[in-house]
NUDORO-790230 format. One record per residue (C-alpha): residue in one letter; x, y, z. Coordinates in steps of 0.02 Angstrom, whole numbers, plus 32768, in hexadecimal, padded with zeros to 4 digits. Layout:
<pts>
AXYZ ...
</pts>
This chain:
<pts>
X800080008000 X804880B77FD7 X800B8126806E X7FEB81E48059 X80998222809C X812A81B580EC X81AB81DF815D X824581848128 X82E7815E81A4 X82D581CF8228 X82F281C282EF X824881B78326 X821481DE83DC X818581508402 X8142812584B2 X81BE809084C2 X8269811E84A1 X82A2814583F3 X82AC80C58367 X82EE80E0829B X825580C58250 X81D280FA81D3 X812D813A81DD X80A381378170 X801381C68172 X7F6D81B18116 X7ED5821F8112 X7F3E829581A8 X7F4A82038211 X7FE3818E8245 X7FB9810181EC X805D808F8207 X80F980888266 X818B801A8210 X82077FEA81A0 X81F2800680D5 X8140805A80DA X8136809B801B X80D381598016 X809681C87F90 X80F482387FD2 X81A58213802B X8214828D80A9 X82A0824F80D7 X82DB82668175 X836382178176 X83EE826F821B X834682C88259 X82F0829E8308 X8227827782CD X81C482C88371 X810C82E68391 X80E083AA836A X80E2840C8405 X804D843D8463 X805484D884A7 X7FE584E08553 X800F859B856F X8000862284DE X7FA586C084CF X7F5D86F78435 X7F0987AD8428 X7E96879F83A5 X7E0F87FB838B X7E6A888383DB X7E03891A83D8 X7E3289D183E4 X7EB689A8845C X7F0F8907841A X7EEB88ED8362 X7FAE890A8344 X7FDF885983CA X7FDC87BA837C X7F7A876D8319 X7F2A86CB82E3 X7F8A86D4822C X8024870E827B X802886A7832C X7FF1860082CB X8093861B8257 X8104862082CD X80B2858E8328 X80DC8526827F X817C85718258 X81BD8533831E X817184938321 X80D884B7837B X804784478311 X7FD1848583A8 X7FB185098436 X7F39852784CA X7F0585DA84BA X7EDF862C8553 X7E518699856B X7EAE87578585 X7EFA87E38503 X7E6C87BE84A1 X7DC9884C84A5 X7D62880184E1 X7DB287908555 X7D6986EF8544 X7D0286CC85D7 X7C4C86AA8596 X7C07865584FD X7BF486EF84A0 X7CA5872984B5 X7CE5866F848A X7C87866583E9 X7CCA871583BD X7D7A86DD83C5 X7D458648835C X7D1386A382EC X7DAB872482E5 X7E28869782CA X7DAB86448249 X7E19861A8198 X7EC2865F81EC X7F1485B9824E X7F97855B821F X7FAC84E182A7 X7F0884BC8322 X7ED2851683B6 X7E6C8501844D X7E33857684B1 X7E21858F856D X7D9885F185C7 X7DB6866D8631 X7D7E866B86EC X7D6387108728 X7CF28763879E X7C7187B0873B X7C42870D86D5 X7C0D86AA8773 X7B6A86ED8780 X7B4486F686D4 X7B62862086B3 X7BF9864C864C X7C4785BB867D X7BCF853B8643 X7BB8859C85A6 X7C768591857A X7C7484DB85B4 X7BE984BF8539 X7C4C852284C0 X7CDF849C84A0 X7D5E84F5850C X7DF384758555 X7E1E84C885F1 X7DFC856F8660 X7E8986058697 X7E7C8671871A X7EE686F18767 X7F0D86F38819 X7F93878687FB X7F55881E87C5 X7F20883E86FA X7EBA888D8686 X7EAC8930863F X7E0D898A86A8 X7E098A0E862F X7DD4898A85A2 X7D278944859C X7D2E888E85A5 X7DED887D85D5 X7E1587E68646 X7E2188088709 X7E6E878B8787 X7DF7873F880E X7DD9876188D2 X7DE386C48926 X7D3386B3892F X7D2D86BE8886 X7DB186368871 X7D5285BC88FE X7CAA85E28898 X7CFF85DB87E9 X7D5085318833 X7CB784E8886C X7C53850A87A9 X7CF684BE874F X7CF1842F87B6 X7C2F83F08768 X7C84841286B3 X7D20838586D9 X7D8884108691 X7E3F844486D8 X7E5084F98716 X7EFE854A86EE X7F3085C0876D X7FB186528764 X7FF1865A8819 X802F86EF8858 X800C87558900 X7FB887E888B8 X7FB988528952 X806488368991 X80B6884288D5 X805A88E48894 X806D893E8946 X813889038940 X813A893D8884 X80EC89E288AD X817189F88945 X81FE89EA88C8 X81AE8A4B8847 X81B48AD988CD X82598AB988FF X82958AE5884D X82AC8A1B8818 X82C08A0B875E X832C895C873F X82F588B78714 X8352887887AC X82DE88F58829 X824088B287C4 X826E87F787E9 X8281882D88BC X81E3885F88B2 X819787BD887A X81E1874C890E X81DC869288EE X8167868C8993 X80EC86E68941 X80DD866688B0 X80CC85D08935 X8053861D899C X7FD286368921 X7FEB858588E4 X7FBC853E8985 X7F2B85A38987 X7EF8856488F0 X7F2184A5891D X7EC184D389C2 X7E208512895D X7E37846B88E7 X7E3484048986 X7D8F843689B6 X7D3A844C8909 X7D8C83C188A6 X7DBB84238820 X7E3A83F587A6 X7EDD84688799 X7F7484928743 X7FE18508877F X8021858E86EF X80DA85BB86CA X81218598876F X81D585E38784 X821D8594881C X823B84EB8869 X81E384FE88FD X814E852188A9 X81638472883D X818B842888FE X80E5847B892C X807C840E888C X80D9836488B4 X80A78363896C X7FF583848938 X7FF082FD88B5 X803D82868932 X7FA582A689A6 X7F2382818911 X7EEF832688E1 X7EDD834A8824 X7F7A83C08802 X800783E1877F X807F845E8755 X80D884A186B5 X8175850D86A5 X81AE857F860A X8229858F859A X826F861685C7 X828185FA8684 X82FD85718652 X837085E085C7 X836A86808627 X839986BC86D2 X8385875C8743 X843A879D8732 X843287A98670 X8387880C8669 X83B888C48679 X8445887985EB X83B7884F8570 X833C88C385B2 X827B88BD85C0 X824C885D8525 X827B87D785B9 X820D88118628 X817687A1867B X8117876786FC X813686F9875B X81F18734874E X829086E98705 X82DE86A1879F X8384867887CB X84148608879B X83F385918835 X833085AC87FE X834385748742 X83B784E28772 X834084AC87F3 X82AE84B68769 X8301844786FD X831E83BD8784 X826C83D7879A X824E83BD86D5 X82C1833B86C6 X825A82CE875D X81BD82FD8707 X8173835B878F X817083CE8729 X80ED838F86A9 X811A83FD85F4 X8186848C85C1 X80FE850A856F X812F85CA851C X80AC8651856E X80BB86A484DC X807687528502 X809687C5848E X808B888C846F X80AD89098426 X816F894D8414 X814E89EF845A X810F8993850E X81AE8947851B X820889DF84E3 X821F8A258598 X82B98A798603 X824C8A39869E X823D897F86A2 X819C8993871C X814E89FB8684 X816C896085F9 X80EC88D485CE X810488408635 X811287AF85A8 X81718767853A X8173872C8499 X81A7867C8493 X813F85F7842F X81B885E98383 X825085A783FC X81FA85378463 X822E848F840C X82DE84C983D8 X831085118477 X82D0848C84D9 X8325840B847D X83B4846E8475 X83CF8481853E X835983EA856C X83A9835F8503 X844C838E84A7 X848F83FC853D X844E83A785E0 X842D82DC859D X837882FA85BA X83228247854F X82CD826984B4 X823A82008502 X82368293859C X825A831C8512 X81AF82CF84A6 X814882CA8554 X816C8380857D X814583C484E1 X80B9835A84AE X808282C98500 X806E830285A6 X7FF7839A856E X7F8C83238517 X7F7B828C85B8 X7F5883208629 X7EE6838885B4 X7E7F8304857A X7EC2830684BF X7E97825F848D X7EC9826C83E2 X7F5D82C683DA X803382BA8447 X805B823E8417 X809E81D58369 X8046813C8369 X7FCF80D182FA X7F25813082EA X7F6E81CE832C X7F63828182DB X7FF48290827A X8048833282CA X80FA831982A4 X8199839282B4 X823D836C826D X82D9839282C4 X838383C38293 X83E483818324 X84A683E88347 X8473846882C4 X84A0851A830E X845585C182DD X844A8674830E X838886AE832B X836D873E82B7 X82DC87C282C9 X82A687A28212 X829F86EB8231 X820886FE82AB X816986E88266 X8109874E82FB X80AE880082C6 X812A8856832F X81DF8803831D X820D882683CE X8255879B8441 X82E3877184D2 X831F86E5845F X8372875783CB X840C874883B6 X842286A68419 X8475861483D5 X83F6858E83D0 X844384D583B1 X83BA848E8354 X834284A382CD X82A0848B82A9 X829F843281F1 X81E6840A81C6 X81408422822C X80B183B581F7 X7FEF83C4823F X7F8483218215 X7FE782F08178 X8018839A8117 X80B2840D813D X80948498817B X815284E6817B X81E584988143 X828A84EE813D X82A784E4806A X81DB85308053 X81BD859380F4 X810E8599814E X8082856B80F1 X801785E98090 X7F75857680C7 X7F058565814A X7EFF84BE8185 X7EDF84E28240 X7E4084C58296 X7DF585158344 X7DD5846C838D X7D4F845D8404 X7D5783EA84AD 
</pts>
């Protein structure tokens, strides 16, 4: 039989470790894993490592925009650079866009802003906020196909724009906990001591503060693992599913495990960039660095990676957030946009310090980029490369060095930390359910092949 598309002599990461093999896609589905599979269509891939596409569980798109952020990224834009880095498929997160998406009518909206403009697939989280539990905007998003729910237990939003995000009291949270919990859904959580961290940055502000360095003191690793526990506490007594967002130290991993070990339904992700950067290089780089939680320090990141390595950590995700140049642009670091954008070197950096730097297993490297996110988020069809399986499919160039230039990035605004880096691997070839999307000789894709999928 001559499948659709076969992937001849590569490395390919399965559940039992890595294995030269072929595989055979038909009709966007792995259809056969083995030796002399004939295809329609052949790449060869032969010196390459053959890895499930990468789901992102943390990026922010800001589409539709409105007045006030129709110049962030967008669908066309963020979904390119999601192919060009390996990325077959993201979580989006509910915030940047206006309106945020925290009822049915603001969810369909977004569908249909991204509608004809996505090149991998996305699914969306709803947003838990105050003002929506009254209103049953949480069952409405649940019956609206979203995966997952975000809030905010730092402070966000914009409360000069109608229908921006807002982070929750902890009533709000208990309540909000309580509805998710009837839906089966997981509830992501950004964990941050609002009061403590916005009355510390407002000291410093006062006290003429500008640096990076003065910005990360005022974000104390204590007031990360408080608010977990809170949360943890509040999942205790509502049996609500959570996932802790972005965490940036170890004892906030430490925090997670001891939870799980008691029964109660918790995980925890890390980002990229809290395991490439740390807190003495910032005011070097400046505030295109900049986020929330911070970049910690050296003893931080290596602890992180222990944590990674262990897999108490569950997946490595971007938090892509995104702006405009001119919000980064600022001689005060407290005045910059806290985000940074990240998802076109997930896959290359991660393989870059994960496995060729620090011995990390391809098997671990396909788990935190892929298969992980899909066991936890309920993505049946998708993480991993097996028989029946969507065929989302990256390509890498193992040992393959390159500078990050600004006019490689596919974002709107070609602004990230990551320029001018050497990154020691490449992505070669992106493929969602049986068609490239990028590779390196044709670039991204001029189609559409990505779909909002509903849950």
């Amino acid at each position: 039989m001559a499948y659709d598309l076969v992937i001849k002599n590569g490395l390919v990461i399965l559940d039992s470790g890595e294995v030269k093999t072929d595989v055979a896609i038909q009709n966007g589905v792995i259809a056969a894993i083995g030796s002399d599979l004939e295809g329609s269509k052949v790449i060869d891939a032969a010196g390459l490592i053959v890895s499930p596409g990468m789901i992102d569980a943390h990026v922010h798109i800001s589409e539709p925009g409105g007045e006030h952020r129709k110049d962030w990224e967008g669908y066309t834009t963020g979904t390119a650079s999601a192919a060009k880095g390996g990325v077959t498929s993201f979580l989006e997160m509910p915030l940047n866009q206006v309106p945020a998406t925290t009822d049915g009518e603001s969810l369909q909206i977004k569908y249909d802003a991204g509608q004809g403009k996505l090149r991998s697939d996305v699914y969306s989280y709803g947003g838990l906020v105050p003002y929506t539990l009254k209103k049953g905007g949480i069952q409405e998003l649940d019956a609206g196909g979203v995966i997952a729910y975000k809030c905010f237990m730092a402070t966000c939003g914009d409360r000069s724009i109608d229908g921006d995000f807002m982070n929750v009291d902890d009533y709000s949270l208990y309540e909000g906990m309580r509805q998710i919990a009837k839906t089966g859904k997981i509830l992501a959580i950004h964990a941050e001591n609002s009061p403590i961290t916005d009355r510390l940055g407002e000291i410093a502000y006062a006290n003429g503060e500008t640096t990076l360095k003065a910005y990360v003191a005022t974000r104390p690793v204590f007031t990360e693992v408080e608010p977990i526990q809170r949360a943890i506490l509040f999942a205790k007594e509502t049996g609500c599913r959570i996932h802790i967002c972005h965490v940036a130290c170890p004892e906030g991993v430490e925090a997670v495990t001891r939870a799980r070990q008691e029964g109660v339904d918790v995980t925890c992700e890390t980002c990229t960039h809290y395991l490439y950067f740390q807190t003495d290089e910032l005011d070097s780089i400046g505030p295109v660095v900049k986020c929330s939680p911070p970049i910690r320090d050296k003893k931080a990141q290596d602890g992180l990676w222990e944590k990674v390595m262990s897999g108490e950590i569950l997946f490595v995700t971007s938090d892509h957030s995104p702006c405009t140049p001119d919000l980064k642009d600022k001689e005060n670091a407290f005045d910059a946009w806290g985000g940074i954008s990240g998802l076109q070197n997930n896959v290359d950096v991660i393989f870059d310090e994960g496995v060729q730097k620090r011995g990390m297993s391809l098997k671990a490297f396909a788990d935190a980029i892929a298969t992980n996110v899909a066991d936890r988020f309920d993505i049946a069809n998708k993480g991993r490369i097996s028989v029946g399986k969507d065929a989302d499919i990256i390509l890498i160039k193992p040992n393959a060095p390159y500078t990050l230039q600004a006019e490689q990035l596919e974002y709107r605004n070609k602004i990230s930390p990551y320029i001018g880096r050497e990154i020691g691997a490449q992505i070669a070839t992106t493929i969602l359910r049986g068609q490239v999307i990028y590779s390196q000789e044709t670039g991204v894709t001029s189609e559409f092949p990505g779909q909002f999928v509903k849950c």
